[in-house]
C-alpha positions in Angstrom: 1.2 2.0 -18.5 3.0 1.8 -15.1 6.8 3.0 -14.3 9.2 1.0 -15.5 10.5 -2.0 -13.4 14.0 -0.2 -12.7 12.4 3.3 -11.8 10.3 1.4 -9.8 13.9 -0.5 -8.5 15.4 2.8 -8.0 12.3 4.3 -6.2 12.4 1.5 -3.7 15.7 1.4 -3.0 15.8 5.5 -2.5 12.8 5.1 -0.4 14.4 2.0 1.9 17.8 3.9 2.7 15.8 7.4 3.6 13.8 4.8 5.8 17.0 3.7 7.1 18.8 7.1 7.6 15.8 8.1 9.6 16.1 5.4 12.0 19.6 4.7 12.2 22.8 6.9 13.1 25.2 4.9 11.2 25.1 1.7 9.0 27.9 -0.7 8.5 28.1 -2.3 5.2 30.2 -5.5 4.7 32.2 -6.2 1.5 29.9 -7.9 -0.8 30.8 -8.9 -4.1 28.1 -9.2 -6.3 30.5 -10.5 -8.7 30.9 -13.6 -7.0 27.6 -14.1 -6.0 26.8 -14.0 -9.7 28.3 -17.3 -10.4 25.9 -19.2 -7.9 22.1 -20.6 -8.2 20.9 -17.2 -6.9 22.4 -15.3 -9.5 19.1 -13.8 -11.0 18.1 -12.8 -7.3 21.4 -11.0 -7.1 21.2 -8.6 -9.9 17.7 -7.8 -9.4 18.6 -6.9 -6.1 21.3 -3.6 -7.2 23.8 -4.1 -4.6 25.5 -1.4 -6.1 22.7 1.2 -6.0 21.7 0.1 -2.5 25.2 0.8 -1.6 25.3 4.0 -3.5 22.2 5.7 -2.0 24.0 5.1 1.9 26.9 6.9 0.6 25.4 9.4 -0.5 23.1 9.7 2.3 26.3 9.9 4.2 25.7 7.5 7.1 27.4 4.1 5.9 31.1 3.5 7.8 
């Protein structure tokens, strides 16, 4: 039996922002709300996504402005 689907989320997501901090100095983040996006036909797509976490890992990374 394999990791679950959202250590596997988190793994990715920690993996993709290290990738980022490596290559980049500093990483702008626009105001997305995942609320609103929600409510439209992509709405599944949204939430599998973790906006939030993504959003999360940069800041703790400490290279989002």
């Amino acid at each position: 039996m394999g990791p679950r689907p959202r250590n596997r989320r988190k793994d990715a997501t920690h993996k993709f922002t290290t990738h980022l901090a490596e290559c980049y100095g500093v990483i702008f983040v626009g105001d997305v709300s995942s609320a609103k996006l929600v409510k439209t036909k992509m709405a599944k797509s949204v939430l599998y996504a973790g906006w939030h976490q993504l959003k999360t890992q940069l800041k703790y990374k400490d290279i989002t402005q």
